[in-house]
N, C-alpha and C positions, 0 to 999 in steps of 0.2 A: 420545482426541485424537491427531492424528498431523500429520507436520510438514508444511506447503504454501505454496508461495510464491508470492506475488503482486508483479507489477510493473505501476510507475506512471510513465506519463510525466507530468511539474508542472511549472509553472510554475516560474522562476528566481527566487523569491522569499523572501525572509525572512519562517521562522515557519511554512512550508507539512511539515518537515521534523515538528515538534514536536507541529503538529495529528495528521499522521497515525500518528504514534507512539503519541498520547493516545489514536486510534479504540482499539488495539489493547488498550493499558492498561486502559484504559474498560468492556470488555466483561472482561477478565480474562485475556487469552491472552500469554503470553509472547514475546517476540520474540527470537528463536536471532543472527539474523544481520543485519542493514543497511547498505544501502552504496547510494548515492548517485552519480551521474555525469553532467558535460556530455552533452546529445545534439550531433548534428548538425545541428540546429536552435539558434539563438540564442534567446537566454530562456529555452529547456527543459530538463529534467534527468529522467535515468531512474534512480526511485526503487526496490530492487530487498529485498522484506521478506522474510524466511525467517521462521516463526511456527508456534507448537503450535495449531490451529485442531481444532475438532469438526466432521466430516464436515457435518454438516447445518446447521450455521453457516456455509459456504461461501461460497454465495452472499449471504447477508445482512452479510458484513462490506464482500465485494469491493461491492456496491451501496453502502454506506455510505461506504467509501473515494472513490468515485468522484462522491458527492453534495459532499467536501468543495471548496470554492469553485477553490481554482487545480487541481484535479486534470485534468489533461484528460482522458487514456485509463487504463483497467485492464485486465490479464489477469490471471483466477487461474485455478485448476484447475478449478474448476465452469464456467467462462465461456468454458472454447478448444475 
């Protein structure tokens, strides 16, 4: 497992913070670092995860992150 970070732009909403933390718990991977911030868009926030991920679980988390209902966009390593 080695560390890779993915960023979410979400919805300004309560409770979207806690889902996607859950994806991460859920599956088992550790979360290193999170931090959260206003975009320049109102309502939205750039959600920004540091996490110990299994190379070939890449893609399959960032799809899952991004199925969550306020998520609007992801980048992770496998996806840029």
């Amino acid at each position: 497992m080695s560390q890779h970070t993915f960023t979410a732009v979400v919805q300004d909403k309560p409770g979207v913070l806690v889902r996607a933390a859950t994806l991460f718990s859920r599956r088992g991977y550790n979360i290193e670092s999170l931090a959260v911030a206003p975009t320049e868009q109102p309502g939205r926030s750039r959600m920004t995860i540091v996490a110990h991920v299994e190379e070939r679980a890449l893609d399959q988390v960032a799809q899952q992150l991004a199925k969550l209902v306020d998520v609007v966009e992801v980048v992770a390593p496998a996806l840029r």
